[in-house]
N, C-alpha and C positions, 0 to 999 in steps of 0.2 A: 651555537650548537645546543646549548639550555633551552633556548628560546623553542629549536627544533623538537627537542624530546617534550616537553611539556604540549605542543600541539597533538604531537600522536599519542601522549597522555589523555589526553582532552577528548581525542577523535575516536576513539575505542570504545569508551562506556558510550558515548552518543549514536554507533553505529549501531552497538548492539541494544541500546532503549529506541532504536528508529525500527530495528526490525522486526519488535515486538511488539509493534501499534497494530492492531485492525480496524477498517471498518467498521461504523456502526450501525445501525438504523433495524428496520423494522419492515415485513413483508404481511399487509393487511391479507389478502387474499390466496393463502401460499397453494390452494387448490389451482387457481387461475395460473400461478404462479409457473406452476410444474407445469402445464401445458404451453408454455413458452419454448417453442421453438427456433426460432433468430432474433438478434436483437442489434444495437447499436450506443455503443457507450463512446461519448466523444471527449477524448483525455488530452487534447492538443492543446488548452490552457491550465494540465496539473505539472503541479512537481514532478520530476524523475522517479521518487520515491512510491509515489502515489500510484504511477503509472504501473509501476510493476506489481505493487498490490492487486491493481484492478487485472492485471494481463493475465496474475497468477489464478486467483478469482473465477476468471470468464474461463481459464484451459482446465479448471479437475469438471 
């Protein structure tokens, strides 16, 4: 039972420092950029985690 409370101890701060990573990078041409109408982001070798960043990203 120790053993169990100490994991959702553990699992809490780490959920909530996972939710609050973004993306980084950098867009050289943001002119070109805005005229992007479809596109293709291929996420079938990221993390779970990762995925929903990107899905959240691509829907606003």
């Amino acid at each position: 039972m120790k053993r169990l409370l100490w994991v959702i101890a553990l699992l809490v701060p780490a959920t909530a420092f996972a939710q609050s990573q973004k993306l980084q990078g950098y867009i050289m041409n943001a002119g070109a950029f805005g005229k992007i109408r479809s596109f293709c982001v291929d996420t079938h070798n990221l993390p779970a985690d990762q995925v929903e960043v990107i899905d959240h990203f691509v829907s606003e």
